[in-house]
Structure formats: structure tokens, C-alpha cells
KEGU-656983 format. One record per atom (N, C-alpha, C): atom name; z negated, y negated, x negated. Coordinates in Angstrom, 3 decimals, decimal comma. Layout:
residues N
['CA' [Z Y X]] ...
end
This chain:
residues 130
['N' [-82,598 -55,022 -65,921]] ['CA' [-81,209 -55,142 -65,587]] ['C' [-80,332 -55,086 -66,840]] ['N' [-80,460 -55,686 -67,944]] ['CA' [-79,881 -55,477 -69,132]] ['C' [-80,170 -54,558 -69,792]] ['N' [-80,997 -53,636 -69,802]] ['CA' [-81,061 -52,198 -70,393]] ['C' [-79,627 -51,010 -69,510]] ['N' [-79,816 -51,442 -68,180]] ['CA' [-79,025 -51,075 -67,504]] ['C' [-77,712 -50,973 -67,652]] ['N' [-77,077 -52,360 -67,927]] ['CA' [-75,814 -52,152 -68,795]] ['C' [-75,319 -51,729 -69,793]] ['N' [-76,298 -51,616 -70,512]] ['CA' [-75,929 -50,834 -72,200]] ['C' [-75,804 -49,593 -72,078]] ['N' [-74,426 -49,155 -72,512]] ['CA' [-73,621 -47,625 -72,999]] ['C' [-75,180 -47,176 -73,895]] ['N' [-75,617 -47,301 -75,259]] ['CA' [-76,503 -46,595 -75,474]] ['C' [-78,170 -47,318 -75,781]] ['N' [-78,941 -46,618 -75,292]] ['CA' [-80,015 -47,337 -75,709]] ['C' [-80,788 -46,548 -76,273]] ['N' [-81,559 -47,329 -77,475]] ['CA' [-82,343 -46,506 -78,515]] ['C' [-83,721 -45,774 -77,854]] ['N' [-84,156 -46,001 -76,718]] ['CA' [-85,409 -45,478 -75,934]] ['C' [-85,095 -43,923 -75,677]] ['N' [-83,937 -43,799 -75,852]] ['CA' [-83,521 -42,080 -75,216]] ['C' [-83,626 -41,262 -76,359]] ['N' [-84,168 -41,487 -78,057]] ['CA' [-85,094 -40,969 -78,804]] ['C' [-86,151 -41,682 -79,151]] ['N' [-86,842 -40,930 -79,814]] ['CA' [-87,942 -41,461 -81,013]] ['C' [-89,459 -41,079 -79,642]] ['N' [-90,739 -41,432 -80,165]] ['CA' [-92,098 -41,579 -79,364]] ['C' [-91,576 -42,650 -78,428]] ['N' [-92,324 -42,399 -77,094]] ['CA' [-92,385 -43,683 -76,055]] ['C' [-93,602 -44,456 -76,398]] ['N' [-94,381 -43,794 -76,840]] ['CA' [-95,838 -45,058 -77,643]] ['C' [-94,986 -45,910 -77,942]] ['N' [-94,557 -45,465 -79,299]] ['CA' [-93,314 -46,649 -80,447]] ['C' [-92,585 -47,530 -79,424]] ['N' [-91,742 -46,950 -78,749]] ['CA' [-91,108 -48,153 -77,878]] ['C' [-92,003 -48,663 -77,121]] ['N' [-92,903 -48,269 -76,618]] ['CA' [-93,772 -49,134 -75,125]] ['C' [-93,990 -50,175 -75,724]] ['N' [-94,987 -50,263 -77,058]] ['CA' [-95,925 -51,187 -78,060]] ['C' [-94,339 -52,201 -78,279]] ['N' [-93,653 -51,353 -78,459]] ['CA' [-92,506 -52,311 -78,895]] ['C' [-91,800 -53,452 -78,156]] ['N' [-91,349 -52,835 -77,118]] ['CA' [-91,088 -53,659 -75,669]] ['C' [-92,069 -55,099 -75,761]] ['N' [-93,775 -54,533 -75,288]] ['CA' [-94,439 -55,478 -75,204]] ['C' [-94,552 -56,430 -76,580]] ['N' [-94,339 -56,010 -77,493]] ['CA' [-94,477 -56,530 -78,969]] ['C' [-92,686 -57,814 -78,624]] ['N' [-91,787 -57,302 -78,086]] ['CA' [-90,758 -58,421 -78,257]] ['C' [-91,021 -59,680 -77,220]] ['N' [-91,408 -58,908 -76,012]] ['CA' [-91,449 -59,817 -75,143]] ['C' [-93,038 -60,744 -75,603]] ['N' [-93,756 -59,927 -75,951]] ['CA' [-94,957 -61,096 -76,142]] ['C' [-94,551 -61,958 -77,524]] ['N' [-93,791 -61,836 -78,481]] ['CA' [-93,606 -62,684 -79,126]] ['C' [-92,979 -63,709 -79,024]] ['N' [-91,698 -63,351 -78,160]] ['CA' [-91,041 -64,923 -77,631]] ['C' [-92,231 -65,889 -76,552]] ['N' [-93,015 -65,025 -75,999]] ['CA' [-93,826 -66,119 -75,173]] ['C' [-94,841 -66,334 -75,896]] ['N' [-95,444 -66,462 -77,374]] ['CA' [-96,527 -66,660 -77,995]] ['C' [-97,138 -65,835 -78,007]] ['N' [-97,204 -65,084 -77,789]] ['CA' [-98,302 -64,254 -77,561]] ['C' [-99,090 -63,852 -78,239]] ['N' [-98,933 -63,991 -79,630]] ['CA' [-99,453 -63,723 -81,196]] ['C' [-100,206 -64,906 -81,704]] ['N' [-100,110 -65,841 -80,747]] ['CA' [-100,503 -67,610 -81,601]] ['C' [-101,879 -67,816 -80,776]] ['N' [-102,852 -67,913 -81,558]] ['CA' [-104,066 -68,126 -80,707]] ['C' [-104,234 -69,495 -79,524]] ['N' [-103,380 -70,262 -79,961]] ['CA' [-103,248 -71,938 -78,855]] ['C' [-102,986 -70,991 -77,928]] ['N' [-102,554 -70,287 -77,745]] ['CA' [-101,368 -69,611 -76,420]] ['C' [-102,557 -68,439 -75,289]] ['N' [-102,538 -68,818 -73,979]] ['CA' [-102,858 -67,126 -73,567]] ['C' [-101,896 -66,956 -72,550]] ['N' [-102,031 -65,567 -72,377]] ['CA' [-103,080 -64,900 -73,507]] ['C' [-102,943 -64,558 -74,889]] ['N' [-103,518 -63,939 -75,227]] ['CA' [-103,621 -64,189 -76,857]] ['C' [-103,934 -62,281 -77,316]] ['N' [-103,141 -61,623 -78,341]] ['CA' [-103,847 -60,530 -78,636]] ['C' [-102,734 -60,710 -79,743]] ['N' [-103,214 -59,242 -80,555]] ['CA' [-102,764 -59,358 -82,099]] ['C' [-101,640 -58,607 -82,092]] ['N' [-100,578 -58,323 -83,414]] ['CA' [-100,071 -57,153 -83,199]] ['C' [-100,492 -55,847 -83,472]] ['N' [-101,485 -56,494 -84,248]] ['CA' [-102,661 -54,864 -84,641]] ['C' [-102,975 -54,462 -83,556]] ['N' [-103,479 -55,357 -82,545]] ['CA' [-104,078 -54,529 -81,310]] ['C' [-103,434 -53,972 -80,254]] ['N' [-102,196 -54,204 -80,240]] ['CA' [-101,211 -53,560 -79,539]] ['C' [-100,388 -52,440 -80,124]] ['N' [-100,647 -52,049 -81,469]] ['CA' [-100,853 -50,853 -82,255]] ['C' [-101,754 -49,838 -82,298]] ['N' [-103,087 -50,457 -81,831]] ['CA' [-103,861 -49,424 -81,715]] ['C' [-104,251 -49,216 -80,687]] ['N' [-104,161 -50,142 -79,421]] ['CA' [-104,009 -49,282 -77,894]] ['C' [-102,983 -47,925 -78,068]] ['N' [-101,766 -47,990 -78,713]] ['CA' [-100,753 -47,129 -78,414]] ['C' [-100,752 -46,064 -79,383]] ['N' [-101,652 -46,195 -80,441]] ['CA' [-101,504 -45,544 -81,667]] ['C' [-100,936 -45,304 -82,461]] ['N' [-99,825 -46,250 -82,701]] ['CA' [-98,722 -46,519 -83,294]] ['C' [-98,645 -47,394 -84,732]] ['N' [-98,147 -47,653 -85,610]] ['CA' [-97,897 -48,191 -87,129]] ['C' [-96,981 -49,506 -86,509]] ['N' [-98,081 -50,969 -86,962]] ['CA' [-97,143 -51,706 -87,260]] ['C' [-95,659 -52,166 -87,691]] ['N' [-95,641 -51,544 -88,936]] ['CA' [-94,465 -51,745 -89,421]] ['C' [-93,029 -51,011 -88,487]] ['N' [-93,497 -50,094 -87,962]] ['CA' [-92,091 -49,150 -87,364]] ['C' [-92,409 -49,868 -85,814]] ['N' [-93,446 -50,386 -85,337]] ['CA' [-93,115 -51,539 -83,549]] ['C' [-92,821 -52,342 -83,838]] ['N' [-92,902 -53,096 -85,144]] ['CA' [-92,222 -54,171 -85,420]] ['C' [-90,681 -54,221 -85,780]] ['N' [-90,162 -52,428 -86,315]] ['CA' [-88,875 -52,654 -86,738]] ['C' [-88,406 -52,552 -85,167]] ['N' [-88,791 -51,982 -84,586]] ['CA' [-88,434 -51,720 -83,036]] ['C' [-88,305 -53,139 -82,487]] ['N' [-89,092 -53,579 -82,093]] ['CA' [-89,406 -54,668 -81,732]] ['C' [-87,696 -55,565 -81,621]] ['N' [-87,580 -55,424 -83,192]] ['CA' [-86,467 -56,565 -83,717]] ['C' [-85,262 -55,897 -83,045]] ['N' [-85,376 -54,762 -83,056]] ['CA' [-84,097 -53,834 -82,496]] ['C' [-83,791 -54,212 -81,161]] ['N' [-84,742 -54,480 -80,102]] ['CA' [-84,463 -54,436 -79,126]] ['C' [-84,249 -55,835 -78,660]] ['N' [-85,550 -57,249 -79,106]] ['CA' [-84,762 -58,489 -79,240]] ['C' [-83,127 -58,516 -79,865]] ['N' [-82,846 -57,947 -80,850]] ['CA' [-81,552 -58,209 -81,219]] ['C' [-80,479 -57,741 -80,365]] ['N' [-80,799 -56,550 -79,620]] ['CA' [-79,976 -55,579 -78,731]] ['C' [-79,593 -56,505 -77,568]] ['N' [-81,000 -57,361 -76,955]] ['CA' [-81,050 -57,793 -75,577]] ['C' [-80,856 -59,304 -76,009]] ['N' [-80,757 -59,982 -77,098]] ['CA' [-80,244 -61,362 -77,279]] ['C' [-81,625 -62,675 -76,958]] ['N' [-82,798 -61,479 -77,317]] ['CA' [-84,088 -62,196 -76,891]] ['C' [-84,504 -63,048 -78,181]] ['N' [-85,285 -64,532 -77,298]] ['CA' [-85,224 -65,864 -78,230]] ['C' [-86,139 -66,203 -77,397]] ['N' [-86,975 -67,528 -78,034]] ['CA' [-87,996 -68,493 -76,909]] ['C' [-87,241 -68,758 -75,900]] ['N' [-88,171 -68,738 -74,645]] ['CA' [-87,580 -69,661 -73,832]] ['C' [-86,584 -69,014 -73,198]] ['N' [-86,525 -67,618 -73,147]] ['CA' [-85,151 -66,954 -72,740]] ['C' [-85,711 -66,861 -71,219]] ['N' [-84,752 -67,203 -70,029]] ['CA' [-84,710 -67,261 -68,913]] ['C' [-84,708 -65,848 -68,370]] ['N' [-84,676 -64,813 -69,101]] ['CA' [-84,588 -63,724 -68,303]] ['C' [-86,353 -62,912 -68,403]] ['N' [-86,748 -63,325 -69,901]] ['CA' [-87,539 -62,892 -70,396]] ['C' [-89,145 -63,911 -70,960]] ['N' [-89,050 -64,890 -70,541]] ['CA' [-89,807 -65,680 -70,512]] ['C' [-91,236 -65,632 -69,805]] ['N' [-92,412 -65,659 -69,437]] ['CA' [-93,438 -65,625 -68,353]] ['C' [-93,006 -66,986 -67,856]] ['N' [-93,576 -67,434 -66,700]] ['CA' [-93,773 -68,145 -65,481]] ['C' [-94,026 -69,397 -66,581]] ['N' [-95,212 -69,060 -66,799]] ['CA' [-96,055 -70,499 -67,745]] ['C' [-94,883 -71,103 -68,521]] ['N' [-94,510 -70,419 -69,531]] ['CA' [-93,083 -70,598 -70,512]] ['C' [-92,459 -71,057 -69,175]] ['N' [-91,834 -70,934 -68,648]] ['CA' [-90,485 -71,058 -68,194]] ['C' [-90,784 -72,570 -67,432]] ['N' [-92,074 -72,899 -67,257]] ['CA' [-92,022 -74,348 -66,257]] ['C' [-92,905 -75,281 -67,847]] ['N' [-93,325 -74,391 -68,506]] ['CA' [-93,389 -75,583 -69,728]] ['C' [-92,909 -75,656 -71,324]] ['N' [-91,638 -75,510 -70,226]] ['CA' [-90,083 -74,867 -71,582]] ['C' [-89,743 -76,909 -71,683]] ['N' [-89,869 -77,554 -72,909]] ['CA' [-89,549 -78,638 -73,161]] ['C' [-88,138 -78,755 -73,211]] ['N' [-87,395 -77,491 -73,146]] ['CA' [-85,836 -78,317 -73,056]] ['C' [-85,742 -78,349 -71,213]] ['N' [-86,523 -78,389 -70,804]] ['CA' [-86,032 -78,514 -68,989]] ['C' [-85,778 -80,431 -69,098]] ['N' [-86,889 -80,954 -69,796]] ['CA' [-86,402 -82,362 -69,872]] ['C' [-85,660 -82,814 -70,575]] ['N' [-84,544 -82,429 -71,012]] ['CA' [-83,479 -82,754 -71,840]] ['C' [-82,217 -82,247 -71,068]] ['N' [-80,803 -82,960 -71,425]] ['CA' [-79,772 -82,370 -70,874]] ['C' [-78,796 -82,774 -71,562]] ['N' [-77,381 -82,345 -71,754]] ['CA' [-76,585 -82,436 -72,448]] ['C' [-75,694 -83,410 -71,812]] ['N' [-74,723 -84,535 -72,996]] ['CA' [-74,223 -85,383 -71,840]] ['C' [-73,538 -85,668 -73,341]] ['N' [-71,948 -85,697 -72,921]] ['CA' [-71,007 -85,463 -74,205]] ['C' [-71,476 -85,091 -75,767]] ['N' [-72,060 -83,809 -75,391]] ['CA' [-72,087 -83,224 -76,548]] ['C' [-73,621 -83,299 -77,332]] ['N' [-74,392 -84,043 -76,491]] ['CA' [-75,865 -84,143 -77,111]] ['C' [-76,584 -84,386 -76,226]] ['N' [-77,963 -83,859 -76,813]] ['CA' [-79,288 -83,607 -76,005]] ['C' [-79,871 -85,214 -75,937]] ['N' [-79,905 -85,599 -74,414]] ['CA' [-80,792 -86,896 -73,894]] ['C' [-82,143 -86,348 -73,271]] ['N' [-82,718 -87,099 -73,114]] ['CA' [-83,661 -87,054 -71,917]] ['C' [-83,004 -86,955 -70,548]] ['N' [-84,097 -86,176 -69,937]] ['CA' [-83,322 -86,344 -68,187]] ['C' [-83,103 -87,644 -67,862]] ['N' [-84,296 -87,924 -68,098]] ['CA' [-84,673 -89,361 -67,519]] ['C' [-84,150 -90,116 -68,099]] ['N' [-82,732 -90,280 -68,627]] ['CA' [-81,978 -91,520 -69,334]] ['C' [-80,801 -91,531 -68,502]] ['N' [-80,649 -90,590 -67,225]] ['CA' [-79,629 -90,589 -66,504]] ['C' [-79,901 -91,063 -65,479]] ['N' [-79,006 -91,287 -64,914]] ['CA' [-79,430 -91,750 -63,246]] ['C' [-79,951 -90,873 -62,443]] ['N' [-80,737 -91,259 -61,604]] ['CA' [-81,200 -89,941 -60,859]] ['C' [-81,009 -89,282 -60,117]] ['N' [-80,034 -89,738 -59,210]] ['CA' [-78,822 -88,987 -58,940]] ['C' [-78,298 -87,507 -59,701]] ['N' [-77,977 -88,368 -61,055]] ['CA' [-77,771 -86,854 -61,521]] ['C' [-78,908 -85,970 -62,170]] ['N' [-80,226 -86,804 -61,918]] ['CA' [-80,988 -86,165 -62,505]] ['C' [-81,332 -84,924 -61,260]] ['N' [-81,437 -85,508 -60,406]] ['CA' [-81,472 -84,150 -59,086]] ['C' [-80,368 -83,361 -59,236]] ['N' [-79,284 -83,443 -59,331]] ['CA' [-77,929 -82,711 -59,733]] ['C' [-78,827 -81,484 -60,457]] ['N' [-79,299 -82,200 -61,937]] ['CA' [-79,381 -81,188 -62,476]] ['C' [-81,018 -80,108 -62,265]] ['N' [-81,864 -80,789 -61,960]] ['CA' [-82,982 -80,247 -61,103]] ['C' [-82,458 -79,368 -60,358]] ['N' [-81,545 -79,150 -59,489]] ['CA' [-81,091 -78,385 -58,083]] ['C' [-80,206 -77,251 -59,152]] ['N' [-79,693 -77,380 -59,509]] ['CA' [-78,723 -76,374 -60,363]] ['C' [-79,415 -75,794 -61,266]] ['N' [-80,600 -76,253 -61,755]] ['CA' [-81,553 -75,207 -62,749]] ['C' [-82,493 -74,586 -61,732]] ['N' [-82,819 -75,039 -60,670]] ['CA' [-84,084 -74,589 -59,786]] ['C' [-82,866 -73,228 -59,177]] ['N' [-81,946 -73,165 -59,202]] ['CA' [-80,346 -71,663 -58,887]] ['C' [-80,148 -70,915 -60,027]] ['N' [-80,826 -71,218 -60,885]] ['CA' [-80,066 -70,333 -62,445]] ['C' [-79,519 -70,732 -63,000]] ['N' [-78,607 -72,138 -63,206]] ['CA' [-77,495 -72,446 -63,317]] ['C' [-77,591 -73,935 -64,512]] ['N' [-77,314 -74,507 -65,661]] ['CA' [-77,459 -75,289 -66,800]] ['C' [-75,829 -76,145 -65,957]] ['N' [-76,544 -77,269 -66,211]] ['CA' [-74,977 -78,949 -65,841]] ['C' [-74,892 -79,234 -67,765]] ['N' [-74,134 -79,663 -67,897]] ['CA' [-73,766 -80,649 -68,563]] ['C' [-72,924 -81,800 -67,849]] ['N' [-72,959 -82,892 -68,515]] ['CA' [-72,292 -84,205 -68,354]] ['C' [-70,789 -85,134 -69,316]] ['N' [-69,910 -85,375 -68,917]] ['CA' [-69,001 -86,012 -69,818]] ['C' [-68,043 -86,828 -69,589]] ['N' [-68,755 -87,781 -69,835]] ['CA' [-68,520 -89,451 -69,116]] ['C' [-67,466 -89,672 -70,078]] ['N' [-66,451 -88,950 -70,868]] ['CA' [-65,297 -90,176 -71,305]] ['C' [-64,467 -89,272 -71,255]] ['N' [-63,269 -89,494 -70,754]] ['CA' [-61,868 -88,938 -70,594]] ['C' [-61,090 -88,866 -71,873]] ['N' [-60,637 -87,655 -72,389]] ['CA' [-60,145 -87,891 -73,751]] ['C' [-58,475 -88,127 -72,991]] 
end
């Protein structure tokens, strides 16, 4: 969907090897994918040489297209399943201006904010009237 909106995108030159390796090279790096604790687990060498492609130029790619698409850990659009339900800021929430625990709120609003993230959607809180 966000390739979609962009006036130009760099995929309409260069090898599609280079970009494919690349694609998978951004998205598997925000979800670990490079860190052996993590699976799955593969290298960036080896996703160079499925495609036959040079490190150094899927990696400049790589950065091009995280930077293009605003990709980071934990990104909700781009995240796997696993990431996204054992993303440690889900238990935290903002409440005038700083990160608490959920669980330091009432729970009340702690469902508030459960129900509005389980829609897409981030609460904040701000208990003092300036």
C-alpha cells in the first residue's frame, strides 16, 4: 500500500534480483532477522547468494527503501505477527508526556487502550488541565 502512493519508486530501474534481496533484506532486518536469538534466522550473505547479488549494493538498497517507507523496529505496517504481539512497547503507554506501564493505570483505561490498539489506533492520557 505505501509503494502505491509514491510519485516515484526506485524498483522501476536497476536488476529485480537487487531489489527482491533488498525488500527482504529491509523487512528482515527490522524483525531480527540477522540476530541468531531470533527465528527465523539467515544471514545477509545468504540472501545474496540465493539472488546472486553483492552485499554491499542490497544493503545500499535496502537503506533506500527503509528510508523511503519510514521503516524502524516494531513498525506496525511492517512488522511479522511474532514482533507485533511481542513488541514491549504494547505494555507501556503515554500519560502526560511519559512512558508508564499499562498496568499503573486503572483498568478501565487499561481496556480503553487494549481496544484502540487491537483497531490500529495509539491513546494517550492527560490528567492535568493547563
Amino acid at each position: 500500500m505505501k509503494l502505491g502512493r509514491k510519485r516515484d519508486v526506485p524498483f522501476k530501474r536497476g536488476k529485480i534480483e537487487i531489489w527482491a534481496a533488498a525488500v527482504i533484506h529491509a523487512i528482515g532486518s527490522i524483525n531480527f532477522l540477522f540476530d541468531k536469538s531470533f527465528e527465523p534466522y539467515v544471514t545477509a550473505e545468504e540472501i545474496c547468494e540465493y539472488f546472486g547479488t553483492k552485499k554491499s549494493t542490497v544493503s545500499s538498497k535496502a537503506r533506500q527503501i527503509k528510508d523511503m517507507l519510514k521503516m524502524g523496529y516494531y513498525d506496525s505496517d511492517f512488522s511479522t505477527q511474532n514482533m507485533t504481539e511481542n513488541n514491549p512497547f504494547n505494555n507501556m503507554v503515554m500519560v502526560d508526556g511519559l512512558i508508564v506501564p499499562l498496568s499503573s493505570i486503572p483498568e478501565d483505561l487499561q481496556e480503553m487502550v487494549k481496544k484502540e490498539r487491537a483497531e490500529g489506533r495509539d491513546i494517550e492520557f492527560t490528567t492535568q488541565q493547563e
